[in-house]
PASEBA-1860 file (N, C-alpha, C; in nm, 3 decimals):
! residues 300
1> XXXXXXXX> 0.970/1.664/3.769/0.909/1.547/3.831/0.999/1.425/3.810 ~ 1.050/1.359/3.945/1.099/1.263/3.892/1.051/1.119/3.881 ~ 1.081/1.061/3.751/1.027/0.952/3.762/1.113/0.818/3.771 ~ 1.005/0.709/3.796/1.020/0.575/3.851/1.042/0.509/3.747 ~ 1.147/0.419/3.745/1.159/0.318/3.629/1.203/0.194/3.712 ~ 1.087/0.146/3.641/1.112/-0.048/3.723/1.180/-0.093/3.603 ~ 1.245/-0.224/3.614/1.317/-0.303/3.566/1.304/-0.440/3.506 ~ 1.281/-0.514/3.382/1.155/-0.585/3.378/1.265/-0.686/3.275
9> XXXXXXXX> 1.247/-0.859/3.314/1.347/-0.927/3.263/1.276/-0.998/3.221 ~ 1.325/-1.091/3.126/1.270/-1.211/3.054/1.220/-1.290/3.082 ~ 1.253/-1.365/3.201/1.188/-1.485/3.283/1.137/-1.427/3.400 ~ 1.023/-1.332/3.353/0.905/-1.220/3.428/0.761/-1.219/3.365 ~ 0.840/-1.295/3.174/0.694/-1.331/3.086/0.699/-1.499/3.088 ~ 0.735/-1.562/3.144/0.696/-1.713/3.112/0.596/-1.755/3.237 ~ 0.511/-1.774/3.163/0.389/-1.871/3.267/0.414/-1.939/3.334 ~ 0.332/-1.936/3.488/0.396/-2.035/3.564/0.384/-2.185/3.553
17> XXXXXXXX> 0.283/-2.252/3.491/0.285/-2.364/3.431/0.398/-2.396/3.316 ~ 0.506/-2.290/3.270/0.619/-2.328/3.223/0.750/-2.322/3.272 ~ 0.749/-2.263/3.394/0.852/-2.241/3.445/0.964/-2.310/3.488 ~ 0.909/-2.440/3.494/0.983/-2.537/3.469/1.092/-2.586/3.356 ~ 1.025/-2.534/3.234/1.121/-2.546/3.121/1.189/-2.408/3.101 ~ 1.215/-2.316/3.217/1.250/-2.163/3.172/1.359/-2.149/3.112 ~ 1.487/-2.230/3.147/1.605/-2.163/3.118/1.611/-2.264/2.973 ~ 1.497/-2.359/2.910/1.516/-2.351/2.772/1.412/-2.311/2.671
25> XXXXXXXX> 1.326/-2.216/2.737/1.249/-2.133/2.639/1.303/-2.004/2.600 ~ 1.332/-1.964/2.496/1.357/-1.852/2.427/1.276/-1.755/2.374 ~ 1.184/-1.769/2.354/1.075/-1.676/2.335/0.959/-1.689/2.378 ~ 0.880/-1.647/2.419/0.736/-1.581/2.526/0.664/-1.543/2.429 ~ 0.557/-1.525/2.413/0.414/-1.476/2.310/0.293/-1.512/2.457 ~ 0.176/-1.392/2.432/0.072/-1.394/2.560/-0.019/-1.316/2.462 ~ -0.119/-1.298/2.458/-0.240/-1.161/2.461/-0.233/-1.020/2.531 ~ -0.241/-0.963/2.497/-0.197/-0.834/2.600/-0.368/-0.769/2.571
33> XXXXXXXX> -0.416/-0.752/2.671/-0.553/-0.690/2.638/-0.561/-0.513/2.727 ~ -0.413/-0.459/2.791/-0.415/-0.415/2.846/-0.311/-0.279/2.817 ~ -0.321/-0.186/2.868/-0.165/-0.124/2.885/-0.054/-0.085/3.005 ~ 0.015/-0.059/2.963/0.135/-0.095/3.086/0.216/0.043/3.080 ~ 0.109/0.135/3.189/0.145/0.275/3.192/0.315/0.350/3.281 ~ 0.359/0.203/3.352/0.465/0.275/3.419/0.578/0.198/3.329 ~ 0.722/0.321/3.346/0.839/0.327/3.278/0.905/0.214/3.330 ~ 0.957/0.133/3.186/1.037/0.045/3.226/1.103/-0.012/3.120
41> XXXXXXXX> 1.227/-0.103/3.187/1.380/-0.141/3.075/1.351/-0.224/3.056 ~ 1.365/-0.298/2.885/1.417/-0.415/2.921/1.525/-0.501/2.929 ~ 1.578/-0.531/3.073/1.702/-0.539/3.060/1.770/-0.663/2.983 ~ 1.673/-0.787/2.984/1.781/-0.859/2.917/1.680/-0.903/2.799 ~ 1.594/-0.860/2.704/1.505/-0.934/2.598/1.447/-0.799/2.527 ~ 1.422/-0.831/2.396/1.356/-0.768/2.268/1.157/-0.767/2.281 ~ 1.143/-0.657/2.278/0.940/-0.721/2.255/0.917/-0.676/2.101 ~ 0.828/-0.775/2.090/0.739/-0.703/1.937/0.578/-0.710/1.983
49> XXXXXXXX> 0.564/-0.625/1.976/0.396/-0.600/1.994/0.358/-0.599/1.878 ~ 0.246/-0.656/1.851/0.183/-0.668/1.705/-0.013/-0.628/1.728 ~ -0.021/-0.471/1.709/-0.149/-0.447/1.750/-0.258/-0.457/1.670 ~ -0.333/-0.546/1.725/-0.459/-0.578/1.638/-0.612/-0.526/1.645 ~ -0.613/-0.488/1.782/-0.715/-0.322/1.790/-0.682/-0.236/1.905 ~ -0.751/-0.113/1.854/-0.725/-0.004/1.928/-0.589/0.096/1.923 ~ -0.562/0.170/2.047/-0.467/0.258/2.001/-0.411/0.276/2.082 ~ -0.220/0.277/2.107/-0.154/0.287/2.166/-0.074/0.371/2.203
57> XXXXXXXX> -0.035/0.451/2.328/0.079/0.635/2.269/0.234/0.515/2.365 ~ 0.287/0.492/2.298/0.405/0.441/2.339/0.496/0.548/2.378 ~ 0.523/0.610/2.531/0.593/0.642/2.588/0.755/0.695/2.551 ~ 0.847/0.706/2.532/0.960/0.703/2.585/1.012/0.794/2.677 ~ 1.147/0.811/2.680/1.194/0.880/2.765/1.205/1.030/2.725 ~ 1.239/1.043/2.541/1.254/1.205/2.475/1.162/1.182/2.427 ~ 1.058/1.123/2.343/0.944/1.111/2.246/0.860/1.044/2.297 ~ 0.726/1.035/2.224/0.618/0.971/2.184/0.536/0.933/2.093
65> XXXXXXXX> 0.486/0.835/2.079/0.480/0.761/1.930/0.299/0.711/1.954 ~ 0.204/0.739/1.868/0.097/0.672/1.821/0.089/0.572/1.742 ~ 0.084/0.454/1.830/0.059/0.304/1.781/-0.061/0.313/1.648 ~ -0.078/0.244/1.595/-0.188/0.258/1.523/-0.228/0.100/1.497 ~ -0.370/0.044/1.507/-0.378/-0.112/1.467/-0.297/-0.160/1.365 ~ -0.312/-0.337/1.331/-0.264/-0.362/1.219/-0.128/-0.349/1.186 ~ -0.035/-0.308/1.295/0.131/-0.248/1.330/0.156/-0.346/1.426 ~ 0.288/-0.302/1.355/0.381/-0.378/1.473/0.501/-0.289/1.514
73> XXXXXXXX> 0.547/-0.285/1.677/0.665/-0.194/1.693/0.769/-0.286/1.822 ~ 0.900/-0.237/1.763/0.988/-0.299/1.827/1.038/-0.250/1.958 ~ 1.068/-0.330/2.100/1.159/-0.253/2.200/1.289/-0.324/2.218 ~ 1.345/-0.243/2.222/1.480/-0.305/2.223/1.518/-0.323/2.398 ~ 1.673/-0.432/2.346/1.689/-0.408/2.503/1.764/-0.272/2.558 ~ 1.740/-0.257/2.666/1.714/-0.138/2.762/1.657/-0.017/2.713 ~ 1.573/-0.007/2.614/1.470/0.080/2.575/1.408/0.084/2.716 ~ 1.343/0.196/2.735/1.301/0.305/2.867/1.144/0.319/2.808
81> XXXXXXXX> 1.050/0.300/2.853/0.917/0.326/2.822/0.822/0.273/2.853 ~ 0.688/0.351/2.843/0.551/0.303/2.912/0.467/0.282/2.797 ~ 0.344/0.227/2.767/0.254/0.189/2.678/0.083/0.238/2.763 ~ 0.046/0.361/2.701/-0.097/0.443/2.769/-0.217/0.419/2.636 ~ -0.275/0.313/2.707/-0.386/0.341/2.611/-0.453/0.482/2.534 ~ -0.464/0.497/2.387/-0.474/0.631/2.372/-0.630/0.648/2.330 ~ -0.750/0.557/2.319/-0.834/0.555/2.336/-0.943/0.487/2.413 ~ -1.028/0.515/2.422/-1.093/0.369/2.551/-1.163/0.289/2.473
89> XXXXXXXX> -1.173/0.299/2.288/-1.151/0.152/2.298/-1.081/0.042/2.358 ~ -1.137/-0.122/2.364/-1.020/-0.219/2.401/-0.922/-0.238/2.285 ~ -0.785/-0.307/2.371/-0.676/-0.337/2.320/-0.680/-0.426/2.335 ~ -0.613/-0.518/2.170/-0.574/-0.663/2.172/-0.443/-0.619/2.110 ~ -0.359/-0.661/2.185/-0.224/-0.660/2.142/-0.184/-0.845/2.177 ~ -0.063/-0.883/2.048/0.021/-1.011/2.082/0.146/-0.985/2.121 ~ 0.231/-0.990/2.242/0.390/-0.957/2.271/0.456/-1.048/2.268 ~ 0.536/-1.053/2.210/0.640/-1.140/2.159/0.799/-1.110/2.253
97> XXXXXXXX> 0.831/-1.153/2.338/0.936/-1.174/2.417/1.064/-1.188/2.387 ~ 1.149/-1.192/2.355/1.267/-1.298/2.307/1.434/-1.235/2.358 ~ 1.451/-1.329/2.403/1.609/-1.317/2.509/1.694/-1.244/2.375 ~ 1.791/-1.144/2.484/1.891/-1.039/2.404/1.968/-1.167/2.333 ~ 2.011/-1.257/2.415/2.097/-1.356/2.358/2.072/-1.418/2.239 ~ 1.939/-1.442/2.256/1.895/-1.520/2.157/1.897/-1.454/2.031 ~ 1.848/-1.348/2.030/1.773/-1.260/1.874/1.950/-1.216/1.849 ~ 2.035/-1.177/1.922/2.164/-1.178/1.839/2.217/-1.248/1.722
105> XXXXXXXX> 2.205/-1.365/1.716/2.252/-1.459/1.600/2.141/-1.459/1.501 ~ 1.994/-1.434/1.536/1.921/-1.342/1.435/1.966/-1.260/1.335 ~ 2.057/-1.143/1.441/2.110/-1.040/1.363/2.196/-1.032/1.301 ~ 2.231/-1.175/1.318/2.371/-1.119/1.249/2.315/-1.211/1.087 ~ 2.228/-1.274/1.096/2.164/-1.307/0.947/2.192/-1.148/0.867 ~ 2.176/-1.057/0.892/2.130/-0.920/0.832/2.288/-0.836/0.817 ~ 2.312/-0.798/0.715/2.415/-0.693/0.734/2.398/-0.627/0.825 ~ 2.556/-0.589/0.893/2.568/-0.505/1.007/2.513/-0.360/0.991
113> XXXXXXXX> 2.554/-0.268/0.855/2.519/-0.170/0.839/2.338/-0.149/0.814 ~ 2.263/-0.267/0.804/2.122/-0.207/0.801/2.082/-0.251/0.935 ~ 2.169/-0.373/1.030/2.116/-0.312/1.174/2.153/-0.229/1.216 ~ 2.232/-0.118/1.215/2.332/-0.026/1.295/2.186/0.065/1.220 ~ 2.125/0.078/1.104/2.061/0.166/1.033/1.920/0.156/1.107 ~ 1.900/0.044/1.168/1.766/0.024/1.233/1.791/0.067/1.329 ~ 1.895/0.011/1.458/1.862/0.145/1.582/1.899/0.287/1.558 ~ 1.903/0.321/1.470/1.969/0.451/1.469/1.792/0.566/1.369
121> XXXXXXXX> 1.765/0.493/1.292/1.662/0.524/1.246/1.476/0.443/1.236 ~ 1.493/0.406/1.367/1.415/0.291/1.375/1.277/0.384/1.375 ~ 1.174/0.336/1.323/1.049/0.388/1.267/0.917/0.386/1.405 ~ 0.825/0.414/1.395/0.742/0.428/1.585/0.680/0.310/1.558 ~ 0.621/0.250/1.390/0.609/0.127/1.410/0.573/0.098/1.290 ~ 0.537/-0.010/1.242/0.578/-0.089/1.085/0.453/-0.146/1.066 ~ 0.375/-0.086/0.939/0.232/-0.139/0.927/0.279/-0.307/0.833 ~ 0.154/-0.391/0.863/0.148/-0.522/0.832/0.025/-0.511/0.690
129> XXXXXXXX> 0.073/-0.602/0.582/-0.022/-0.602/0.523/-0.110/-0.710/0.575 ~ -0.316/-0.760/0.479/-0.345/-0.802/0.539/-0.274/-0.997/0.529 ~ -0.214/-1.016/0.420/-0.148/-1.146/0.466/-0.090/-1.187/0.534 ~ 0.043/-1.089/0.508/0.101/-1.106/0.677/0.014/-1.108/0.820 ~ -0.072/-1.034/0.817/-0.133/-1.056/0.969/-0.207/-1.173/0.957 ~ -0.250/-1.250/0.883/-0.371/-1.339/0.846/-0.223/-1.478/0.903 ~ -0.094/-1.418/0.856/0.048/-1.547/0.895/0.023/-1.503/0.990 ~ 0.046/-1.409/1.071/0.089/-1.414/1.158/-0.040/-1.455/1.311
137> XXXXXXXX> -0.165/-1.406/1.260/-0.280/-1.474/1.356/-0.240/-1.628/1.385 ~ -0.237/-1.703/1.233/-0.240/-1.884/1.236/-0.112/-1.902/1.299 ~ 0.019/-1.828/1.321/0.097/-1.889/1.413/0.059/-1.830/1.566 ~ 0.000/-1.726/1.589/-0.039/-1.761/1.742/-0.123/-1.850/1.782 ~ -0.252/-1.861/1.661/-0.324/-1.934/1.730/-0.226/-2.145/1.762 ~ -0.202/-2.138/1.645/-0.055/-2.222/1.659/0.003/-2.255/1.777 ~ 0.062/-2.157/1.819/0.112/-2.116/1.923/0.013/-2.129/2.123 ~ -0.055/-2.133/2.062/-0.183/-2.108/2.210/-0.209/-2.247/2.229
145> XXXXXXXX> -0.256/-2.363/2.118/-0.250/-2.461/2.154/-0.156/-2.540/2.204 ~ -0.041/-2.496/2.280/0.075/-2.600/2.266/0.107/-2.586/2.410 ~ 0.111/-2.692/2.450/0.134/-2.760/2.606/0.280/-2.742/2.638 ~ 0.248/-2.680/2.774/0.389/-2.645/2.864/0.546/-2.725/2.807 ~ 0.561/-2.815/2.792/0.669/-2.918/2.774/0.669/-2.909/2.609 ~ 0.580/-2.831/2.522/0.587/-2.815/2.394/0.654/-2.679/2.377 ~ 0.813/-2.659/2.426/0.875/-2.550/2.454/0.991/-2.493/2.304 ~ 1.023/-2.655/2.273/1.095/-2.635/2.128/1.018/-2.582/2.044
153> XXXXXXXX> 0.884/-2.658/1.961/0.764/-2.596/1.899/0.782/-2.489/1.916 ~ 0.733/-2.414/2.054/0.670/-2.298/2.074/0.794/-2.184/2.027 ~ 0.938/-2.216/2.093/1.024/-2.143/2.008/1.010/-2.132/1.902 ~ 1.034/-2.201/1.791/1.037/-2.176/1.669/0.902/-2.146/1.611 ~ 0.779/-2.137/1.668/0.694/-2.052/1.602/0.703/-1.914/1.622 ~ 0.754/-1.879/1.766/0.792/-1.695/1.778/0.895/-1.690/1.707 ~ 0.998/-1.734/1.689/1.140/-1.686/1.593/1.088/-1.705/1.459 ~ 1.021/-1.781/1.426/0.984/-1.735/1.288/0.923/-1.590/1.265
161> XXXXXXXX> 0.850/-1.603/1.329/0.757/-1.431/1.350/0.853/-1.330/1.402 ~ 0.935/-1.333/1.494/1.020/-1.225/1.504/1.123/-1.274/1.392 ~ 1.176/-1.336/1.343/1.242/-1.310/1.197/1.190/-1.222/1.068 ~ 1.038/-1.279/1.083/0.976/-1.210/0.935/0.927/-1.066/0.981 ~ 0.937/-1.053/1.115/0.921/-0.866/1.181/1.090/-0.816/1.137 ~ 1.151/-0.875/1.197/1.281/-0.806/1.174/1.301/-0.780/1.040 ~ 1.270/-0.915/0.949/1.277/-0.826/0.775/1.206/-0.781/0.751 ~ 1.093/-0.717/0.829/1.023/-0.601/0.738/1.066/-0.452/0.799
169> XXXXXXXX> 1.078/-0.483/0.922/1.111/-0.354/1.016/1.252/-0.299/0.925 ~ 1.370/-0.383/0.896/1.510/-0.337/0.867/1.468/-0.322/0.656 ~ 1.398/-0.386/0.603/1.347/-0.329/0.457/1.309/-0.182/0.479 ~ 1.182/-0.194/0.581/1.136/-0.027/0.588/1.239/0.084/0.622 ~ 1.314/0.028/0.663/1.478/0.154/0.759/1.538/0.137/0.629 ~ 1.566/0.020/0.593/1.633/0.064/0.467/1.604/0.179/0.352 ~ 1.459/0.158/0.321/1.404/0.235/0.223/1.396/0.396/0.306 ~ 1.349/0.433/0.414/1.354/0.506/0.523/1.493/0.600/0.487
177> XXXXXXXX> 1.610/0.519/0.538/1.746/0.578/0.537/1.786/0.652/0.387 ~ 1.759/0.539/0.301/1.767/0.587/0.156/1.614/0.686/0.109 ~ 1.541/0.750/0.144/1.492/0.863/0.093/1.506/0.977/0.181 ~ 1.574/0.953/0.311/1.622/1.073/0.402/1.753/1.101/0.339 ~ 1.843/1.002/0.232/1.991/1.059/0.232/1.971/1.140/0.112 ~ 1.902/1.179/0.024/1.866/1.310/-0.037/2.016/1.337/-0.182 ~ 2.004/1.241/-0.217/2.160/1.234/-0.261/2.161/1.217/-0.449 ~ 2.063/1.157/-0.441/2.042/1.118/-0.600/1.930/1.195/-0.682
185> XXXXXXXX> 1.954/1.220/-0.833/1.885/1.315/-0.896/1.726/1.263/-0.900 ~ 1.720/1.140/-0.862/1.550/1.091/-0.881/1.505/1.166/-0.744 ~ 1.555/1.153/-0.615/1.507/1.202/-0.540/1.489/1.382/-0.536 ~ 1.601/1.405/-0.589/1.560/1.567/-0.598/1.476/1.596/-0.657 ~ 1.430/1.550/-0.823/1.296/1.579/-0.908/1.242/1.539/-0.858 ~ 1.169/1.410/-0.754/1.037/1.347/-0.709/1.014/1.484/-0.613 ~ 1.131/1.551/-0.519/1.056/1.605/-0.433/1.007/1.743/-0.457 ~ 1.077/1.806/-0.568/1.043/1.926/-0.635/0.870/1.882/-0.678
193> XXXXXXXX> 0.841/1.783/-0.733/0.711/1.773/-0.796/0.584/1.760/-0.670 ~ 0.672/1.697/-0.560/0.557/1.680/-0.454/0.550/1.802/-0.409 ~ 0.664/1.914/-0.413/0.622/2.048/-0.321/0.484/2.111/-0.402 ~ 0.465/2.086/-0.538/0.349/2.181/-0.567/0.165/2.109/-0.468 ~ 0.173/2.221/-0.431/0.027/2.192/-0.346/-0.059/2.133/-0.405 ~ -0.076/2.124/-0.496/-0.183/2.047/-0.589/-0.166/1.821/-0.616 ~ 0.022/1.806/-0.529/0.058/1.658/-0.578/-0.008/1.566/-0.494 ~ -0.120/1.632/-0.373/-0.182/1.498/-0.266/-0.254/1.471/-0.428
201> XXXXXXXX> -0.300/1.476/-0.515/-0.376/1.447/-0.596/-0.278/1.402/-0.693 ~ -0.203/1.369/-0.705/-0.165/1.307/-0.851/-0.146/1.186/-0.861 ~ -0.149/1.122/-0.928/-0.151/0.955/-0.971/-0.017/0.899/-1.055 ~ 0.017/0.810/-1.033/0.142/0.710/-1.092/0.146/0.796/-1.256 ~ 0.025/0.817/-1.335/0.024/0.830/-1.441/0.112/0.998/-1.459 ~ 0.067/1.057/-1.369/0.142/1.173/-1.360/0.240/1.213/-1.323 ~ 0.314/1.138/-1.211/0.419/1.099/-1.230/0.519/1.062/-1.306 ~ 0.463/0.952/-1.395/0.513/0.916/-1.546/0.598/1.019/-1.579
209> XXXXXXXX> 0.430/1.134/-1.635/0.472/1.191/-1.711/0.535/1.304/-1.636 ~ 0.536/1.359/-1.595/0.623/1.468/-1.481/0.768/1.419/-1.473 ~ 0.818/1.315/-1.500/0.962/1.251/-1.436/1.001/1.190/-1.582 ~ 0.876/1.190/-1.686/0.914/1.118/-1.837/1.001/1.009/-1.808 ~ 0.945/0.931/-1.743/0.911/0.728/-1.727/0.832/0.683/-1.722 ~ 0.866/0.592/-1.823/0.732/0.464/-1.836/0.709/0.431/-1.724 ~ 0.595/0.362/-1.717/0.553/0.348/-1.570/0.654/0.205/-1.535 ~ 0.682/0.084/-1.622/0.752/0.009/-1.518/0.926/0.054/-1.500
217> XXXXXXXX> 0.933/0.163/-1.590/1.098/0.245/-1.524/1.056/0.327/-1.395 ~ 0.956/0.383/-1.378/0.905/0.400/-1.285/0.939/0.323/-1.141 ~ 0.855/0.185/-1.163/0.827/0.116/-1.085/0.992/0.093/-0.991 ~ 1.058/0.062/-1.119/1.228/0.004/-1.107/1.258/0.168/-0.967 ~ 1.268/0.244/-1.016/1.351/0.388/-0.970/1.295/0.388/-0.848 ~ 1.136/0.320/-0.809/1.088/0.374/-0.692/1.102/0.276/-0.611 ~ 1.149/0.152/-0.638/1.145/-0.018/-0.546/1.340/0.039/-0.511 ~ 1.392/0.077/-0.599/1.562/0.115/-0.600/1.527/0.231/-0.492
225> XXXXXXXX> 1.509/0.326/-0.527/1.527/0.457/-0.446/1.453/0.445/-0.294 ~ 1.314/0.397/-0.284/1.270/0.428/-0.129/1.197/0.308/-0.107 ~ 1.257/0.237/-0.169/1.214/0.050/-0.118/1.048/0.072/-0.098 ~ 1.004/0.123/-0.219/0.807/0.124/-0.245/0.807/0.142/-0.412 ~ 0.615/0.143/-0.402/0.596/0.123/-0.536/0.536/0.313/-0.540 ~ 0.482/0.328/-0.643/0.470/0.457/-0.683/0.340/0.461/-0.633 ~ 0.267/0.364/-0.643/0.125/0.327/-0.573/0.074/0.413/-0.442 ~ 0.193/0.329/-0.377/0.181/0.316/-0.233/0.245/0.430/-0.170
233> XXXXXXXX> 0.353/0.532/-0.254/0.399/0.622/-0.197/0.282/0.756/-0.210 ~ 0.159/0.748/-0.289/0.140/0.829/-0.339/-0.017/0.776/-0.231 ~ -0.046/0.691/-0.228/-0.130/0.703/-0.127/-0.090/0.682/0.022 ~ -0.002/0.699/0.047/0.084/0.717/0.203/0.093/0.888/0.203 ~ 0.143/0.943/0.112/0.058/1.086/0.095/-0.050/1.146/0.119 ~ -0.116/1.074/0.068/-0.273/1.124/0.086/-0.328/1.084/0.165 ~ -0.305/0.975/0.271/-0.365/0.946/0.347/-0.271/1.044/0.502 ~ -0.182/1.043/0.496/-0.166/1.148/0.567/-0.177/1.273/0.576
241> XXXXXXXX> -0.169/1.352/0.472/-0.277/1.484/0.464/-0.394/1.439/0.498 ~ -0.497/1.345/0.451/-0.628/1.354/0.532/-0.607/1.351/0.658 ~ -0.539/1.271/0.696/-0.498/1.274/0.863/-0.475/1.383/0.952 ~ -0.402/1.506/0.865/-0.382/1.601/0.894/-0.494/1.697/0.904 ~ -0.579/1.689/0.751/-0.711/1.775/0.765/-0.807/1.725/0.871 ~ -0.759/1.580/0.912/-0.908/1.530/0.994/-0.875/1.631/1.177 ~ -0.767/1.654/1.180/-0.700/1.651/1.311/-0.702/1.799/1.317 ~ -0.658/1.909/1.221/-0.683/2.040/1.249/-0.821/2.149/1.116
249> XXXXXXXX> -0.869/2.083/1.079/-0.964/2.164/0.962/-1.097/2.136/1.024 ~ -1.190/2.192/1.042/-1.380/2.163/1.031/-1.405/2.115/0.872 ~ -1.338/2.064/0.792/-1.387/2.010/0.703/-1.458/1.904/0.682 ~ -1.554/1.867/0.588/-1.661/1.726/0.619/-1.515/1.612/0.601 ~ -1.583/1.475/0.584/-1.514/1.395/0.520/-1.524/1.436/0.401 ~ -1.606/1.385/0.395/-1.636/1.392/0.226/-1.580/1.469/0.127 ~ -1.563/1.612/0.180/-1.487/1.781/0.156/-1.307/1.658/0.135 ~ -1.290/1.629/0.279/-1.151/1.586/0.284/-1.155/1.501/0.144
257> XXXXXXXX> -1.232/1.413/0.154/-1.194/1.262/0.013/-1.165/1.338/-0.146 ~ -1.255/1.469/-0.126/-1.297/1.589/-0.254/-1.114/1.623/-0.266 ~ -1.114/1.671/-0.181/-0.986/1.763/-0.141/-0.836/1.662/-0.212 ~ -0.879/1.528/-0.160/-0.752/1.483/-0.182/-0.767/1.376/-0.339 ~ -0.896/1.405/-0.402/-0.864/1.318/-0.542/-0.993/1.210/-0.550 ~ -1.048/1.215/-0.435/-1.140/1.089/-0.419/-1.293/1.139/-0.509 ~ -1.307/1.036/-0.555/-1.444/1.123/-0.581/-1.564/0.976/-0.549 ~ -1.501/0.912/-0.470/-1.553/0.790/-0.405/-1.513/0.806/-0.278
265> XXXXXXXX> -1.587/0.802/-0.178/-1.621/0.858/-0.059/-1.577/0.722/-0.002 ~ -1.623/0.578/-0.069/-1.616/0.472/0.016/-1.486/0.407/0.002 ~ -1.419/0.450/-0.137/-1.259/0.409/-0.145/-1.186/0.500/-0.030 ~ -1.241/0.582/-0.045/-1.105/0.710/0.094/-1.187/0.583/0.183 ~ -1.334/0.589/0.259/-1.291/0.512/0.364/-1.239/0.347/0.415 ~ -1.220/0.329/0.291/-1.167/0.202/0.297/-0.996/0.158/0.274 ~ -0.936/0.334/0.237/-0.814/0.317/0.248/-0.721/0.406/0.362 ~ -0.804/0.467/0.396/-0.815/0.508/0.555/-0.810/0.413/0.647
273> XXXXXXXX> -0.877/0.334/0.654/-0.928/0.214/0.758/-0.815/0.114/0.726 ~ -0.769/0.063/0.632/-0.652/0.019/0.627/-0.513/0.085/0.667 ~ -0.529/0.199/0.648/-0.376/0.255/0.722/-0.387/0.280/0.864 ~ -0.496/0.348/0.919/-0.534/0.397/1.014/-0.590/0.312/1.140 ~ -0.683/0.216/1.078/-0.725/0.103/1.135/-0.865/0.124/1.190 ~ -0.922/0.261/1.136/-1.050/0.301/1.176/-1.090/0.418/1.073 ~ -1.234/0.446/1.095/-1.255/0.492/0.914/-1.231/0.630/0.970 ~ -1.220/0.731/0.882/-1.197/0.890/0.907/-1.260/0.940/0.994
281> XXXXXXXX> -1.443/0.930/1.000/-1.547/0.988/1.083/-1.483/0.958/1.218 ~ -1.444/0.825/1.273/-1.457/0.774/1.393/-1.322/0.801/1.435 ~ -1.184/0.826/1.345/-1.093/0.897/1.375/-1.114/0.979/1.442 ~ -1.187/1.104/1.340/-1.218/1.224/1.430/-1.270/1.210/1.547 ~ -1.369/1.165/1.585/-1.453/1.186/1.698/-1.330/1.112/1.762 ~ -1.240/1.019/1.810/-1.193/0.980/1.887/-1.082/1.111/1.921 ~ -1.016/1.186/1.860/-0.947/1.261/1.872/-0.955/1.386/1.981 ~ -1.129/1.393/2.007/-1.201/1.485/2.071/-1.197/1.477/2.201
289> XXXXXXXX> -1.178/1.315/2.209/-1.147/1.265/2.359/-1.083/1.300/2.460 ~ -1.054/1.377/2.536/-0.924/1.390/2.642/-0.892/1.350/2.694 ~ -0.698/1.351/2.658/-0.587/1.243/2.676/-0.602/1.197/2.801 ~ -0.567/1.125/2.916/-0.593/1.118/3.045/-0.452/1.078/3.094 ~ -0.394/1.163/3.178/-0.263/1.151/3.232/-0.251/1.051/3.339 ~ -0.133/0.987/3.305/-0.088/0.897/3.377/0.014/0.883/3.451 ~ 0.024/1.030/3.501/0.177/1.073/3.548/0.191/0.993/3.710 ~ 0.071/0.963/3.765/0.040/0.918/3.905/0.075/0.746/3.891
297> XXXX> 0.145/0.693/3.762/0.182/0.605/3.796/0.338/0.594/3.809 ~ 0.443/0.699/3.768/0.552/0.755/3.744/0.590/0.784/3.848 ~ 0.571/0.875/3.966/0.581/0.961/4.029/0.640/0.874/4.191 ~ 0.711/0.902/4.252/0.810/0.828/4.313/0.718/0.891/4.457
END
């Protein structure tokens, strides 16, 4: 089947009540309450979508990626792709615009080798904690109040926000790159200990002692080695095995929270709902849904 790819440029997102100031606005920010099922480049600007509900299957041309709330994911320029709502909940997404030209001298703030490390290993999308999103709401809303001819302002409230995306997106590739390069003896013992079937359940403390480090040598080896805490790697574990049991097992929740260490039903769903952006039960049932093809917007 062959498909259609439209072509989609920068001064295509500025409002027409700004269009007047176009060729000195640099970055675009809107609401996106929608998705944008047919394939397309962008030829001359960067987006950051920053999703704040619902669920997104971001397209490409070889893959496909499940948005998840509370994320943010990058397109580069001439990235190839469509955005299909993946549930019928609504979508509130914020898109963030910004000229190829512009975000260059961005980049070059950053060593070359961890941008060359970001397109090359770039992630489907980069969860936000809740402060950061709580910054990043008060600069849109920031942002929404500000009158057409308030074009300088309005720049530098999106470049701040696509600055503090870009350092989290190129931290996470960093840490990313360095636990895929498999090279150092901490990483070989951490992963020997996670193969035993029994480690969705183990805790920092066991770790400790399994690797014989104190917990803040610990802390040091795991912020050095995969740019995280022992915390957070160990429930990024477990919350993806539940993910996994929720998606192919008839197991209850509850069985799942049992299964993976919980013996608090309302902590799994409250650390579920933070990664996931919806609690386990309502995971599931959304999963049940069938996908709905959108090939009839592709199709030449």
């Amino acid at each position: 089947m062959k498909m259609s790819i439209i072509e989609k440029y920068f001064y295509e997102n500025i409002p027409k009540n700004s269009s007047v100031f176009s060729n000195k606005i640099k970055c675009c920010g809107y609401t996106n309450l929608t998705d944008f099922p047919i394939l397309h480049k962008h030829i001359d600007y960067w987006e950051f979508t920053i999703l704040f509900d619902g669920m997104l299957k971001n397209v490409y041309t070889a893959r496909q990626d499940i948005i998840q709330p509370n994320t943010f994911f990058l397109s580069m320029k001439n990235d190839i792709h469509s955005l299909i709502r993946y549930t019928p909940a609504s979508i509130c997404a914020f898109n963030i615009t910004i000229r190829a030209d512009v975000i260059e001298p961005l980049l070059h703030a950053f060593p070359a080798e961890a941008i060359a490390a970001l397109e090359k290993h770039r992630a489907p999308f980069y969860s936000l904690s809740t402060d950061i999103m709580m910054d990043i709401e008060r600069s849109i809303y920031q942002y929404n109040l500000l009158k057409p001819d308030q074009y300088e302002t309005g720049n530098c409230i999106l470049l701040s926000v696509v600055f503090q995306l870009l350092g989290i997106a190129i931290n996470k590739t960093i840490g990313y790159t360095k636990s895929n390069a498999r090279n150092s003896e901490f990483f070989r013992q951490l992963s020997a200990i996670m193969s035993n079937p029994n480690s969705v359940c183990y805790t920092v403390v066991d770790l400790c002692r399994f690797m014989n480090y104190s917990r803040a040598q610990l802390d040091r080896r795991f912020q050095k080695e995969l740019n995280t805490s022992p915390h957070d790697y160990l429930l990024e574990k477990r919350m993806t095995y539940a993910q996994n049991l929720l998606l192919q097992s008839d197991l209850t929740v509850i069985s799942i929270a049992q299964k993976i260490g919980y013996a608090n039903l309302s902590q799994f769903n409250v650390n579920f709902k933070r990664k996931f952006g919806i609690p386990p039960s309502q995971f599931r049932k959304l999963q049940k849904i069938p996908d709905i093809s959108r090939d009839e917007h592709h199709e030449q």
